[in-house]
TORMIVEX-988513 format. One line per field, with one value per residue (C-alpha): residue number from 1; x, y, z; residue in three letters. Coordinates in nm, 2 decimals. Example, Ala and Ser with C-alpha at 12.3 -4.5 7.8 and 13.67 -1.06 7.14 Angstrom:
panu (1_2) $
px (1.23_1.37) $
py (-0.45_-0.11) $
pz (0.78_0.71) $
zaza (Ala_Ser) $
END
This chain:
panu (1_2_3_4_5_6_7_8_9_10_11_12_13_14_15_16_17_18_19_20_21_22_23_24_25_26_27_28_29_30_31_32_33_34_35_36_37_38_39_40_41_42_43_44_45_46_47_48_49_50_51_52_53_54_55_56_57_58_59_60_61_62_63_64_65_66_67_68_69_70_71_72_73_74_75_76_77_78_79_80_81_82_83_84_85_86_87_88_89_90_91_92_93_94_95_96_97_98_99_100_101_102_103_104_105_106_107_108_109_110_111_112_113_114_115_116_117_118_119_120_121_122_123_124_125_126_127_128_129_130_131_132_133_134_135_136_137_138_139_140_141_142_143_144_145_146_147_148_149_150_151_152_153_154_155_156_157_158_159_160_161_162_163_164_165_166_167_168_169_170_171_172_173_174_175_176_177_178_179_180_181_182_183_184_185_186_187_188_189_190_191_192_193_194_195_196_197_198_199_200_201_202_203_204_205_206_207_208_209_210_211_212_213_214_215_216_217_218_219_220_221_222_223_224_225_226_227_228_229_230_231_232_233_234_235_236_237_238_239_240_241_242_243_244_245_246_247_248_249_250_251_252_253_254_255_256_257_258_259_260_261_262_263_264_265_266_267_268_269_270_271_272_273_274_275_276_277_278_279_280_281_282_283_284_285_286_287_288_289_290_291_292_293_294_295_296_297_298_299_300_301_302_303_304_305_306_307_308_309_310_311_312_313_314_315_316_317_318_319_320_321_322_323_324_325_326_327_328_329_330_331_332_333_334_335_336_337_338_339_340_341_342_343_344_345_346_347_348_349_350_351_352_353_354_355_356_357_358_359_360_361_362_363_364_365_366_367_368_369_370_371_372_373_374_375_376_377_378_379_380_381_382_383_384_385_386_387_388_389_390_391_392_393_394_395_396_397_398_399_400_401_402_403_404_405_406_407_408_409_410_411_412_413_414_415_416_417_418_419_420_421_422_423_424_425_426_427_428_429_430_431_432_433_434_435_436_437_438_439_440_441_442_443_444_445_446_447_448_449_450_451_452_453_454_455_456_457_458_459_460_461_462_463_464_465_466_467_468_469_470_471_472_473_474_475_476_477_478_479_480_481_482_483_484_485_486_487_488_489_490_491_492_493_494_495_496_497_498_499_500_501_502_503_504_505_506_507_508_509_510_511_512_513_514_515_516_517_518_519_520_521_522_523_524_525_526_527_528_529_530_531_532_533_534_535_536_537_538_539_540_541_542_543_544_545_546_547_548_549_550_551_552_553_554_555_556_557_558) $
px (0.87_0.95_1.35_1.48_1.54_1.67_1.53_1.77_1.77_1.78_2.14_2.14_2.31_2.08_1.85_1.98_2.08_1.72_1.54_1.24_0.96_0.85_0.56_0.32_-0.03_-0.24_-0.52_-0.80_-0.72_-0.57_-0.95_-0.93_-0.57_-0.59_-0.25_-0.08_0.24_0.35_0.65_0.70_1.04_1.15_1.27_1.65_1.99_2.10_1.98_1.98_1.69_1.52_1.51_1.30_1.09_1.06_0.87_0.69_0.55_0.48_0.26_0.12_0.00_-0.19_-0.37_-0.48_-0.60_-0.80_-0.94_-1.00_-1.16_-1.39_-1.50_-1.58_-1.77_-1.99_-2.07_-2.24_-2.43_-2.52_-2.69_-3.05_-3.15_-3.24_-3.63_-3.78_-4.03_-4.26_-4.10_-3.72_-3.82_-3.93_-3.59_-3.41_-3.60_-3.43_-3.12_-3.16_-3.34_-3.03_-2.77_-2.90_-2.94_-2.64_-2.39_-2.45_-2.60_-2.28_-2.30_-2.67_-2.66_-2.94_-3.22_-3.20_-2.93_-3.11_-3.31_-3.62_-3.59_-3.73_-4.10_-4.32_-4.27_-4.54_-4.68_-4.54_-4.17_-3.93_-3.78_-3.43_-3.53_-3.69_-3.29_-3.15_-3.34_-3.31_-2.93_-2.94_-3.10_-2.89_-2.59_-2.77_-2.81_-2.46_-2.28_-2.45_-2.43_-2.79_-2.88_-3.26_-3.51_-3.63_-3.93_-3.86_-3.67_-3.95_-4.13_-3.86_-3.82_-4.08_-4.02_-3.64_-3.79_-3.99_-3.71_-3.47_-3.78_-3.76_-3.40_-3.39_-3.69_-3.46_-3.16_-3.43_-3.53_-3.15_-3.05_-3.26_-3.11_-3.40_-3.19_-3.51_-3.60_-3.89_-4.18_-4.15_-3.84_-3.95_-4.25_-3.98_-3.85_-3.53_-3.28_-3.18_-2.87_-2.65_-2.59_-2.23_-2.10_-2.01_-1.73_-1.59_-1.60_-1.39_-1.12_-1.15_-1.12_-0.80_-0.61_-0.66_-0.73_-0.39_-0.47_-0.13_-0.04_-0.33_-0.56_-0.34_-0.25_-0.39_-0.68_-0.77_-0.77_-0.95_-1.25_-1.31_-1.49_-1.71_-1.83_-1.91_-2.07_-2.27_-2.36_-2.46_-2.71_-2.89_-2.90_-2.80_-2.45_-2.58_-2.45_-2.65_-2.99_-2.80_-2.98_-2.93_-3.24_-2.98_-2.69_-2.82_-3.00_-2.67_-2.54_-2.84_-2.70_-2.36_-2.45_-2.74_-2.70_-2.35_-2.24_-1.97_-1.86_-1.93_-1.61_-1.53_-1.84_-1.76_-1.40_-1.41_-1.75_-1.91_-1.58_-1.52_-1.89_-1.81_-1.51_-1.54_-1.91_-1.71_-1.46_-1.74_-1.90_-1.55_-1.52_-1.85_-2.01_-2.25_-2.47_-2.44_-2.32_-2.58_-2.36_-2.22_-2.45_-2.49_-2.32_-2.29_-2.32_-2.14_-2.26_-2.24_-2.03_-1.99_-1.66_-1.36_-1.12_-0.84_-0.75_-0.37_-0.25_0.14_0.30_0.37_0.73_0.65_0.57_0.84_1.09_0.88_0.91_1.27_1.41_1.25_1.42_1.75_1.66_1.81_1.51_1.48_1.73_1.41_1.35_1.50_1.77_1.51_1.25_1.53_1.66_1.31_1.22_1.60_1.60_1.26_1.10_1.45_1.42_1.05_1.15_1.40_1.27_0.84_0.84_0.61_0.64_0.59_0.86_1.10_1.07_1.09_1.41_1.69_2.06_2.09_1.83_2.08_2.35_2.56_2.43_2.65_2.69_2.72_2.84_2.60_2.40_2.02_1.73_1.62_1.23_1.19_0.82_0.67_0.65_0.59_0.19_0.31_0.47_0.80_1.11_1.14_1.53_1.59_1.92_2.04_2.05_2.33_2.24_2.15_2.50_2.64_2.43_2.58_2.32_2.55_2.70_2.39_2.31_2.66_2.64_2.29_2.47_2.71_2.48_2.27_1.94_1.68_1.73_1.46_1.35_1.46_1.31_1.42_1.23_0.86_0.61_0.24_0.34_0.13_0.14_-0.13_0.04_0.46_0.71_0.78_0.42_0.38_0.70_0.53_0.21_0.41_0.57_0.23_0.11_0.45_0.41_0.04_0.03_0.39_0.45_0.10_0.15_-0.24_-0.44_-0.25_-0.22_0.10_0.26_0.15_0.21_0.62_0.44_0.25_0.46_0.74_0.50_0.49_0.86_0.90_0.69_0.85_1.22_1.14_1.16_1.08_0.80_0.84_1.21_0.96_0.75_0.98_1.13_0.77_0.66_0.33_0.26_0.12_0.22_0.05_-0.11_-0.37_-0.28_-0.29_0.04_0.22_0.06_0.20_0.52_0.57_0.60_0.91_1.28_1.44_1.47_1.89_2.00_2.25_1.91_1.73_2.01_2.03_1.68_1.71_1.96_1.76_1.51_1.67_1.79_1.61_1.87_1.82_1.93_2.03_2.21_2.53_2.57_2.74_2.46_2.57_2.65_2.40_2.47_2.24_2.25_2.34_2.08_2.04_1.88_1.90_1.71_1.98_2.37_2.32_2.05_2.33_2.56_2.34_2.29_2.43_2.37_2.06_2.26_2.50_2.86_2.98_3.19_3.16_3.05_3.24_3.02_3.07) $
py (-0.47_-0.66_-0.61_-0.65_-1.01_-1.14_-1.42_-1.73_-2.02_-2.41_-2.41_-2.12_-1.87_-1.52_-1.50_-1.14_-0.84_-0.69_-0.66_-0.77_-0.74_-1.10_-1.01_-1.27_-1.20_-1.11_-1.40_-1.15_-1.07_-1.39_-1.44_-1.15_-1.20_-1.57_-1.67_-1.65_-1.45_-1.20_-1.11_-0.75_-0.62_-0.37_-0.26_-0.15_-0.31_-0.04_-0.17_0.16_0.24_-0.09_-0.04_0.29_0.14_-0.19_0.02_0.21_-0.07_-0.28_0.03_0.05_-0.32_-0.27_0.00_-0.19_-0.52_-0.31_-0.11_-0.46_-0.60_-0.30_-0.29_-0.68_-0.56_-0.29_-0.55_-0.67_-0.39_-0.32_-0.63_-0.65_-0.95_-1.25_-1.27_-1.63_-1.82_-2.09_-2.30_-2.25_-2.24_-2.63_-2.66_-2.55_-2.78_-3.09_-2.94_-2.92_-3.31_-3.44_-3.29_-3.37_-3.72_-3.78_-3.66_-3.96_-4.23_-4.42_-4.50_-4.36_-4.34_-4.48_-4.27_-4.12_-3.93_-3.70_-3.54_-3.35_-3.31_-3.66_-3.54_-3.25_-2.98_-2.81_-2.44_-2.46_-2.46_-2.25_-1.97_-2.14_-2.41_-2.15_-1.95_-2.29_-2.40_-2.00_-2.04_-2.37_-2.22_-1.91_-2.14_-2.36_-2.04_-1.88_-2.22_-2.28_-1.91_-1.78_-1.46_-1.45_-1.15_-1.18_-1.24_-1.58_-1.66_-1.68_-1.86_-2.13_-2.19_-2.44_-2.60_-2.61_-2.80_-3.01_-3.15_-3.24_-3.43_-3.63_-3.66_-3.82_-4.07_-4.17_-4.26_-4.40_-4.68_-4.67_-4.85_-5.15_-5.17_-4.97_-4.69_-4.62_-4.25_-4.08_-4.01_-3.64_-3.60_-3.69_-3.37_-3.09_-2.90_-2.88_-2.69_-2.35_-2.21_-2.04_-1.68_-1.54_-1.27_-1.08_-0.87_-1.16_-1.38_-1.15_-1.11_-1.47_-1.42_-1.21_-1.46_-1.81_-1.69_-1.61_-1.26_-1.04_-0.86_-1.08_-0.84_-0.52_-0.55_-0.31_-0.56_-0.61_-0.19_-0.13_-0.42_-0.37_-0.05_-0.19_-0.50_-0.28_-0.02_-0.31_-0.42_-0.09_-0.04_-0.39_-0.29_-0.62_-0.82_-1.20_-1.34_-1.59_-1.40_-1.19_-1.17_-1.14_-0.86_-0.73_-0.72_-0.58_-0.32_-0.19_-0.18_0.04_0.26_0.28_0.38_0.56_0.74_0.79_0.80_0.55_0.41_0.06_-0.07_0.05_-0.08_-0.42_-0.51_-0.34_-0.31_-0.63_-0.83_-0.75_-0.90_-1.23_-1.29_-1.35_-1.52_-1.76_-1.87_-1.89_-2.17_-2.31_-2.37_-2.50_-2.23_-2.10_-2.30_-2.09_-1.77_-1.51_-1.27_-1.52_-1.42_-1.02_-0.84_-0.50_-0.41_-0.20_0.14_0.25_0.59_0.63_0.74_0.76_1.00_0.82_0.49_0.57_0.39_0.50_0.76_0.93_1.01_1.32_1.25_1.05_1.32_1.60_1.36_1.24_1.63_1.71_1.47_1.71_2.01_2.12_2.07_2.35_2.37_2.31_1.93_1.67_1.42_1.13_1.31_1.46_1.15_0.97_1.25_1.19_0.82_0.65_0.77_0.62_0.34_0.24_0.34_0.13_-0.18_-0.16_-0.19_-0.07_0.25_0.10_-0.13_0.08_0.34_0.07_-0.09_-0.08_-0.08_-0.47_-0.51_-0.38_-0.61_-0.86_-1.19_-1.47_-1.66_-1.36_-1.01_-0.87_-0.58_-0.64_-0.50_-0.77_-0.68_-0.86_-1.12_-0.90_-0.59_-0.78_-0.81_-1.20_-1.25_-1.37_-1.23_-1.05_-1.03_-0.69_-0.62_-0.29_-0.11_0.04_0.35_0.39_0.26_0.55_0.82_0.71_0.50_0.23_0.53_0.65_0.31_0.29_0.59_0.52_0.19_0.36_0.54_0.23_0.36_0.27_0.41_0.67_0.70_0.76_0.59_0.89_1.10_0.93_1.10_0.97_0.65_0.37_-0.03_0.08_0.38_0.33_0.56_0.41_0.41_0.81_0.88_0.71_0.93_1.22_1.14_1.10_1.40_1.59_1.45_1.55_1.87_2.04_1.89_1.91_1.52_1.43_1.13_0.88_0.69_0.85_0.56_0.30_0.49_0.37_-0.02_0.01_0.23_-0.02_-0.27_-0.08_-0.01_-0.40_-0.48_-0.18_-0.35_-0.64_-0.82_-1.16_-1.21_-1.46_-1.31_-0.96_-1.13_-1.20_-0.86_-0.69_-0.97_-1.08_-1.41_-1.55_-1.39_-1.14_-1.49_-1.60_-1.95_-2.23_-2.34_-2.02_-1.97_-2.29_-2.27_-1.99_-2.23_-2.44_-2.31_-2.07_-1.66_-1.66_-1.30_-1.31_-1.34_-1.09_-0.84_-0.89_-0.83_-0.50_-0.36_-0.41_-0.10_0.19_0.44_0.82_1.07_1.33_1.71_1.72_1.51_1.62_1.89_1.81_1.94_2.14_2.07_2.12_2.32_2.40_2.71_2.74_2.64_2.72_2.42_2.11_1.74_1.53_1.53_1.25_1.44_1.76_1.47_1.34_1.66_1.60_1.20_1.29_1.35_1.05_1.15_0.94_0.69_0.44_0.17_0.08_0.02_-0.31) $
pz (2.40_2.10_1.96_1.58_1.52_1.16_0.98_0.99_0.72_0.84_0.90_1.14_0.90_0.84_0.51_0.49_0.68_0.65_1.04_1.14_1.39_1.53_1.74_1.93_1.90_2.22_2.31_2.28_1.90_1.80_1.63_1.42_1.34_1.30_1.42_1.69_1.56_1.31_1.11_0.93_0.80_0.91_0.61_0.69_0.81_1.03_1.37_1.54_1.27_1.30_1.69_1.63_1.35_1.60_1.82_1.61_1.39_1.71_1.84_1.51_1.48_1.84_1.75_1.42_1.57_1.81_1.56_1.40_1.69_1.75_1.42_1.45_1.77_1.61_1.30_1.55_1.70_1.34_1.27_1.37_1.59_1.34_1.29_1.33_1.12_1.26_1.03_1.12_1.49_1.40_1.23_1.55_1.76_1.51_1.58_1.95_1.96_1.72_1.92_2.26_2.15_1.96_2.20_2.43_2.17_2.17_2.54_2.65_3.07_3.30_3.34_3.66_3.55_3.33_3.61_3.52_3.18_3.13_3.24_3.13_3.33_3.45_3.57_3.90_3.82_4.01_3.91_3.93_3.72_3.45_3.46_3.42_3.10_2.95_2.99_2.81_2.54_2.54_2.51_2.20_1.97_2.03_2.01_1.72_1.60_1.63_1.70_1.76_1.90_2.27_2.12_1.92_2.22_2.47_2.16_2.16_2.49_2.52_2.24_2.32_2.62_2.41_2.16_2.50_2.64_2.31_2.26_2.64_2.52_2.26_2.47_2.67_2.42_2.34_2.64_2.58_2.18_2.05_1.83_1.63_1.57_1.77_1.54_1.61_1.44_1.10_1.21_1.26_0.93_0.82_1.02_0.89_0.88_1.14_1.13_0.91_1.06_0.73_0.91_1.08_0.79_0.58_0.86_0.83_0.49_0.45_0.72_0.59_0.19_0.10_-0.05_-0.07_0.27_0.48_0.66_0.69_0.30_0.04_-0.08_0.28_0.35_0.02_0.08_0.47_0.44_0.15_0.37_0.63_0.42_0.23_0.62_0.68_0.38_0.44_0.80_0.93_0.88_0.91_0.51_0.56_0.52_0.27_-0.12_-0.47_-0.46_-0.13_-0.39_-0.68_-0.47_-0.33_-0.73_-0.83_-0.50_-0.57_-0.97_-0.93_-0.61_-0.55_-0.90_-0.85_-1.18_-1.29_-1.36_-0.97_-0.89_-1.05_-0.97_-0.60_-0.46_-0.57_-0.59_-0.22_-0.17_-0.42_-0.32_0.09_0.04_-0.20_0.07_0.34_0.09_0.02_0.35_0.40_0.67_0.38_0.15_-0.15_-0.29_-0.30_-0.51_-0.73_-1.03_-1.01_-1.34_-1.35_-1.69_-1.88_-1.98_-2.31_-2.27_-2.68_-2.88_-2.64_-2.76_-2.61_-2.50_-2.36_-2.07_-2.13_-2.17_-2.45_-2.64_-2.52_-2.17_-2.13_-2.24_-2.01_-1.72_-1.75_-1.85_-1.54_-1.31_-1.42_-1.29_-0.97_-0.67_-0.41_-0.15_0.09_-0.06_0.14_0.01_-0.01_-0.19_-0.46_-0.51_-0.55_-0.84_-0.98_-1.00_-1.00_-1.32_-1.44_-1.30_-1.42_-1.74_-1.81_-1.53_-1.59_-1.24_-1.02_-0.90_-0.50_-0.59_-0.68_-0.36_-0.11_-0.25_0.01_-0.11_-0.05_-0.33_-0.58_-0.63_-0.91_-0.96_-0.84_-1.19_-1.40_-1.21_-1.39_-1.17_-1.13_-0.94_-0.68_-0.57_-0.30_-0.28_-0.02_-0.26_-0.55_-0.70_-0.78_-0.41_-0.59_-0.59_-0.98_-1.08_-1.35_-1.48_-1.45_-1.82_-1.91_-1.93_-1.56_-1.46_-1.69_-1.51_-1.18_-0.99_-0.86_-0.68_-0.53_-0.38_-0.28_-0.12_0.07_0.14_0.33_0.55_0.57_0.50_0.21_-0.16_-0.15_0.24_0.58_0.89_1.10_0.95_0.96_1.12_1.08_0.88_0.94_0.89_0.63_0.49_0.49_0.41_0.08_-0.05_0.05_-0.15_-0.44_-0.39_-0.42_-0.73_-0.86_-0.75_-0.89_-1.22_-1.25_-1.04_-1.15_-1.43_-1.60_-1.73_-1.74_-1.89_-1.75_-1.44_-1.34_-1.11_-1.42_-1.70_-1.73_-1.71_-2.01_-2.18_-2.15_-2.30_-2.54_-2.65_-2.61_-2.90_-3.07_-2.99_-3.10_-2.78_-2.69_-2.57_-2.34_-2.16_-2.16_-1.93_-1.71_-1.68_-1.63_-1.38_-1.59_-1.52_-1.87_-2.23_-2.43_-2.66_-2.52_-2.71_-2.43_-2.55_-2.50_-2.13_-2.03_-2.17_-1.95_-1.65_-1.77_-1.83_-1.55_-1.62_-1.67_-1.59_-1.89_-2.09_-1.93_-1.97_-2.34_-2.32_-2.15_-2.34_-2.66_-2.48_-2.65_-2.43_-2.36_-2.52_-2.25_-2.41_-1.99_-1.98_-2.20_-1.91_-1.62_-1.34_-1.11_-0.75_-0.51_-0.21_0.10_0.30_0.65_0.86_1.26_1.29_1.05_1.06_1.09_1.02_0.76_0.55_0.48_0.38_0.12_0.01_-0.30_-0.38_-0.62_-0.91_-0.83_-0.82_-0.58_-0.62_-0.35_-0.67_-0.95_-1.24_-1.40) $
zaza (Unk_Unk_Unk_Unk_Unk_Unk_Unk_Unk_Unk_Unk_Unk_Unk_Unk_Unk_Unk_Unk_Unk_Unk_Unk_Unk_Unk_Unk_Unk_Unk_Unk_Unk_Unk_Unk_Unk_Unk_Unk_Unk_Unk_Unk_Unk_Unk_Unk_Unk_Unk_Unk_Unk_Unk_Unk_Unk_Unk_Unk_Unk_Unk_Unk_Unk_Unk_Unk_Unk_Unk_Unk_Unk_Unk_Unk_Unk_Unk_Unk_Unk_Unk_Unk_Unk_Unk_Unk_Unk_Unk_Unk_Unk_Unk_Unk_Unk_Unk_Unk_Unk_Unk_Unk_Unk_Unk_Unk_Unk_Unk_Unk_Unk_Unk_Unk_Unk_Unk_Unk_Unk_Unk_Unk_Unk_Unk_Unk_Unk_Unk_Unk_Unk_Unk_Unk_Unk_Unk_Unk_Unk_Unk_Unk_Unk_Unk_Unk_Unk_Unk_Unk_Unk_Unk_Unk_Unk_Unk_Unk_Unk_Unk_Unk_Unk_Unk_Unk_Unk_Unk_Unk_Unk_Unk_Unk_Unk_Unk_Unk_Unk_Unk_Unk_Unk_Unk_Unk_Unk_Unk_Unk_Unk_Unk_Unk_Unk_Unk_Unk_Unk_Unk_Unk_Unk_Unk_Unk_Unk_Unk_Unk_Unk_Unk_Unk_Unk_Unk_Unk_Unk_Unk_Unk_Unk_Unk_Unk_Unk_Unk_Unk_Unk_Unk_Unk_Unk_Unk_Unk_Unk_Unk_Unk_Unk_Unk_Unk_Unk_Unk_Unk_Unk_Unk_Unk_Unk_Unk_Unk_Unk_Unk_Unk_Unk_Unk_Unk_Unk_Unk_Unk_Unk_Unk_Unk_Unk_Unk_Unk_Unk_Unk_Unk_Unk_Unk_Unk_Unk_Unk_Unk_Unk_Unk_Unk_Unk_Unk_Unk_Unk_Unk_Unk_Unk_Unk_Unk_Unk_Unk_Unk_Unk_Unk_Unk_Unk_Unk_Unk_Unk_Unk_Unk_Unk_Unk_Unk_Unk_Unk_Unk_Unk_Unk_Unk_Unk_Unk_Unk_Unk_Unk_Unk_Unk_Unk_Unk_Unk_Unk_Unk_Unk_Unk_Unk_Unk_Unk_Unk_Unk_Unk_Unk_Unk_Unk_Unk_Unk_Unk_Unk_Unk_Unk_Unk_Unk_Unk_Unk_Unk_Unk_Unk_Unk_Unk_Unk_Unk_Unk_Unk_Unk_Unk_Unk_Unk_Unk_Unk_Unk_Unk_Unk_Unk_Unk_Unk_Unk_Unk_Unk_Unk_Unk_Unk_Unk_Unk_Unk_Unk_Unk_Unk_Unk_Unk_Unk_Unk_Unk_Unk_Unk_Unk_Unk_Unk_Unk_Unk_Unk_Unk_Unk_Unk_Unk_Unk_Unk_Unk_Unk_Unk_Unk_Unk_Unk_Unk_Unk_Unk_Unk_Unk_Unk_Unk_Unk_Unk_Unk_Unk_Unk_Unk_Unk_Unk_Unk_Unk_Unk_Unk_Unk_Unk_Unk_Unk_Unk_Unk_Unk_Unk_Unk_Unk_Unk_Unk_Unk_Unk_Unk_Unk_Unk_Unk_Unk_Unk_Unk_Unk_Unk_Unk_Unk_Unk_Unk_Unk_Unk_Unk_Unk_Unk_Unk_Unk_Unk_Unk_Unk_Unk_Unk_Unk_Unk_Unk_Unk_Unk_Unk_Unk_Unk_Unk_Unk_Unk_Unk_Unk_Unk_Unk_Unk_Unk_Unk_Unk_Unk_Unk_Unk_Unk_Unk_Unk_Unk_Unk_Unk_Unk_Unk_Unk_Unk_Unk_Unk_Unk_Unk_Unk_Unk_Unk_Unk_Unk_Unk_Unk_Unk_Unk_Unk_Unk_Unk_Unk_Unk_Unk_Unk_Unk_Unk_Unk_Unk_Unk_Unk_Unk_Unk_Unk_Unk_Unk_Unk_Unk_Unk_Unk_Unk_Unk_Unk_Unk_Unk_Unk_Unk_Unk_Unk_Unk_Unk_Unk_Unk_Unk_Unk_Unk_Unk_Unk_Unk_Unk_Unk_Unk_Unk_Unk_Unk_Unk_Unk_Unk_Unk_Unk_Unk_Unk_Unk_Unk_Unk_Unk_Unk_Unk_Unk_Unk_Unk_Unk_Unk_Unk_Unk_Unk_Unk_Unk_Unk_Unk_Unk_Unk_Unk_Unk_Unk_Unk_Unk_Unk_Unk_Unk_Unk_Unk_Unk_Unk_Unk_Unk_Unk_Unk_Unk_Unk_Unk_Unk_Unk_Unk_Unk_Unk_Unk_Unk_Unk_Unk_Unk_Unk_Unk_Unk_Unk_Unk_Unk_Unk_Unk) $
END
C-alpha cells in the first residue's frame, strides 16, 4: 500500500508541505492510463490525514482504471465486426505481400527455408497446416488492427495465401539481384485503413493531449460518456468507418429527439467527437477528420429578456447579508465557514468558486518581496494550469479572515473541508468540489438568487465592477486569470505575454474594487454556541465551532 510522500525540488529540499500519493501503475492498465505512474495531492499537511486520504484515493484510482479498462472492453463488444468489400480484401492482400516481403528484403534467405508456402497448396492439406495458416492470418488483422466477420475471413484466407506465395517469389528473384516488383502487386487496390478504436483512442486522447486533469479530469468525465454514447448510436466504435452523414445524424438526435440544446450540443457533444478524431490524425492513425466540418447552427430563439451573467447590486448584497446570519447549530464548521467566507472571497478575488473551496491554509500567505497577503491557487486547480497570485483586499483582512486561516492552520486541515469527514468522495467528485455544489444549490434554493450561474456569477460580476473602477485592463487580467485582454487588437493580446504580474501592482489593483458596505456588518455577530451532544463527530469540529465568523487571533493582519 502506497504511503504519503512529498514532492522534493533538485536540491533535495520539499516543494511544500502539501502530501501526495505516488502510485505505480499496474501492467494490465498501464494502456489505458498511458504511463506507468501517478501523482495526486493529497490535499493537506497533516500526515495523519494524508495517511487516510492515501488510502482512500489509492482505492479510488483502482476502481477507476478498471472501470476504464472495462469500458475499453465493452467498446469493443459494441462494435460490430468490420464488413469487407472485394475491393479492400485486394488492399489487404498488398498489405500482406508488402509486409511479408519487406521484412526480409534486406537480407532475403535461401529458399528452402520458406517451406511450403513457396508452392500452391492444394486440396489435400492437413488439418494442422489449415490451423497454421488461420493463425497467421488471425495474427495479420489484429497486428494490424482489423477486425473482420468470420465470413470475410474464410474469404481472405486464400487470398492471404496467395499474397505470401508472391511475396516469397519476390525474395526469390531477390537473391539473384532481381528486386523488381511482381506483376500482381501493381493488380491489388489500395490498402484500407486499420480499424480506431473510438474508446481507446480518446483514453489515448486524454493521456498524451495535455487536456487539464488527463483522463480522470473534468473534460475527460464530461466527454467519455458522449464517445460511448455516439458509439452506441452508430452501433459500431471503429472511427475509421465513422461519417460526416454518422455525425450530423447524431446532431439531428441530440436536437430533435432528446431536446438537448445546440450550444450543449455544439461545445460538448460534437466537440468531444472533433476534438479526439483530430489528435488520431495528428498523430497520423486516421486519414482525416470526419467531424471536422459539422456546424450546428444556431437557432433563432427571438427577443431575450435578459442577457446577465453577474450578479446584480442586489444579488450581491442578498448573497453577502446572508453569509452573516448565524447557520443552524446542526451545520458543520466546514460548511459554515464555506457560506461565511467564499462568496467573500470571489467577490473580492473573481476566482472560481472550485478554487476557492480547495484552498488549504498554506495557500494564503505574504509574498516574500512585499509582505503583502495574497491568495496563491495553486496550477492543479487553476483552468490555465498556472499558479494565479491575488492579494488579499482589505476589507477581508478587516472582517478577520487571516484568523480563520490561522486558525484552520492550527488544526492543519483545509480552509473549507475536512478529510475526516468524507464519505462517498471520489477521484471524480472531491470534497472541495461537493462543497462548491452546495453553495450553489444554497444560493439558488434558500436564497431564491435565480438567472444566474451561481458558482460564476461573482466572475463576471467582478468584470464588471473592473470596468466600472476604472481598472487596468491589462493588471485585471492578471487578477481574474484570463489569458488575453478584453481587445481583441493583436497588439494588446501579445503584450499580455511580456512584463511579470508584481504583487505590489496587483494589490493597488484590488483595492481600487470598492468594498460591499454590509448593514451586518457594523454588529458584532454573536457567538456561536453548540448544544451538548451524546455523541459528536470529532473533538476538532466543536473546536471550530466558532471560526466562521473569524475571531481568532492566531494572524495578525498586515
Amino acid at each position: 500500500m502506497p504511503s504519503p510522500v512529498r514532492k522534493r525540488s533538485a536540491d533535495g529540499s520539499d516543494k511544500s508541505d502539501v502530501w501526495w500519493l505516488r502510485k505505480k501503475v499496474p501492467a494490465r492498465y498501464r494502456a489505458i492510463v498511458g504511463r506507468g505512474e501517478v501523482w495526486r495531492s493529497l490535499g493537506t499537511t497533516d500526515l495523519k490525514a494524508a495517511n487516510v486520504a492515501c488510502v482512500k484515493l489509492s482505492a479510488e484510482l483502482e476502481r477507476d482504471w478498471a472501470a476504464r479498462l472495462h469500458a475499453a472492453q465493452d467498446a469493443g463488444r459494441v462494435s460490430s465486426p468490420r464488413a469487407l468489400t472485394s475491393r479492400e480484401l485486394s488492399g489487404l492482400q498488398r498489405l500482406v505481400h508488402e509486409q511479408t516481403r519487406d521484412a526480409q528484403l534486406a537480407n532475403p534467405p535461401p529458399r528452402h527455408a520458406w517451406g511450403l508456402d513457396t508452392g500452391d497448396r492444394t486440396d489435400d492439406e492437413h488439418l494442422e497446416e489449415l490451423e497454421y495458416d488461420e493463425a497467421k492470418m488471425a495474427s495479420f488483422l489484429a497486428r494490424n488492427g482489423f477486425e473482420v466477420s468470420e465470413a470475410d475471413q474464410r474469404r481472405f484466407l486464400p487470398l492471404f495465401l496467395q499474397a505470401r506465395r508472391e511475396a516469397y517469389r519476390d525474395l526469390h528473384r531477390a537473391t539473384r539481384l532481381d528486386y523488381s516488383d511482381s506483376p500482381l502487386l501493381a493488380k491489388y487496390a489500395p490498402t484500407p485503413l486499420p480499424s480506431v478504436d473510438f474508446l481507446e483512442a480518446f483514453e489515448f486522447y486524454c493521456t498524451s493531449a495535455g487536456i487539464k486533469g488527463g483522463a480522470t479530469g473534468p473534460t475527460a468525465r464530461r466527454w467519455r460518456s458522449k464517445i460511448i454514447e455516439f458509439c452506441e448510436f452508430v452501433n459500431h466504435a471503429d472511427l475509421a468507418r465513422m461519417t460526416a452523414d454518422d455525425g450530423y445524424r447524431w446532431v439531428d438526435h441530440l436536437v430533435d429527439a432528446k431536446g438537448i440544446a445546440r450550444k450543449s450540443v455544439r461545445d460538448v457533444w460534437l466537440a468531444s467527437l472533433k476534438a479526439v478524431a483530430s489528435f488520431i490524425v495528428e498523430r497520423r492513425k486516421l486519414a482525416s477528420n470526419p467531424f471536422l466540418g459539422i456546424r450546428v447552427r444556431r437557432a433563432d430563439t427571438g427577443t431575450k429578456e435578459s442577457n446577465q451573467k453577474g450578479f446584480t447590486d442586489s444579488q450581491a448584497v442578498l448573497i453577502l447579508t446572508a453569509t452573516l446570519a448565524n447557520p443552524s447549530h446542526l451545520t458543520i464548521a466546514e460548511t459554515r465557514a464555506a457560506r461565511r467566507w467564499v462568496p467573500w472571497i470571489c467577490a473580492y478575488t473573481s476566482a472560481r468558486v472550485n478554487e476557492i473551496t480547495s484552498l488549504l491554509p498554506s495557500d494564503v500567505r505574504q509574498d516574500p518581496e512585499t509582505a503583502i497577503w495574497c491568495f496563491y491557487l495553486r496550477p492543479e486547480m487553476t483552468k490555465g494550469d498556472y499558479m494565479r497570485v491575488i492579494p488579499v483586499h482589505s476589507h477581508l483582512i478587516e472582517q478577520g479572515l487571516l484568523n480563520y486561516v490561522g486558525e484552520r492552520e492550527g488544526l492543519s486541515l483545509p480552509l473549507f473541508y475536512d478529510p475526516r469527514r468524507a464519505e462517498g468522495d471520489t477521484v471524480a467528485h472531491p470534497q472541495w468540489q461537493k462543497i462548491a455544489q452546495r453553495l450553489a444549490e444554497w444560493v439558488v434554493n434558500s436564497l431564491g438568487v435565480t438567472g444566474v450561474k451561481p458558482n460564476h456569477g461573482w466572475r463576471h460580476r467582478f468584470k464588471s465592477v473592473a470596468r466600472h473602477a476604472n481598472m487596468h485592463p491589462e493588471v485585471e487580467n492578471f487578477i481574474t486569470g484570463h489569458g488575453g485582454s478584453d481587445d481583441p487588437g493583436v497588439i494588446q493580446r501579445v503584450s499580455m505575454r511580456y512584463g511579470d504580474a508584481w504583487v505590489k501592482t496587483l494589490k493597488k489593483t484590488i483595492e481600487l474594487y470598492p468594498r460591499y458596505e454590509i448593514e451586518g456588518l457594523k454588529r458584532r455577530p454573536e457567538p456561536h454556541r453548540r448544544p451538548r451532544r451524546t455523541r459528536q463527530i470529532g473533538a476538532p469540529g466543536t473546536r471550530q465551532a466558532s471560526t466562521a465568523t473569524g475571531h481568532a487571533s492566531h494572524r495578525d493582519p498586515e
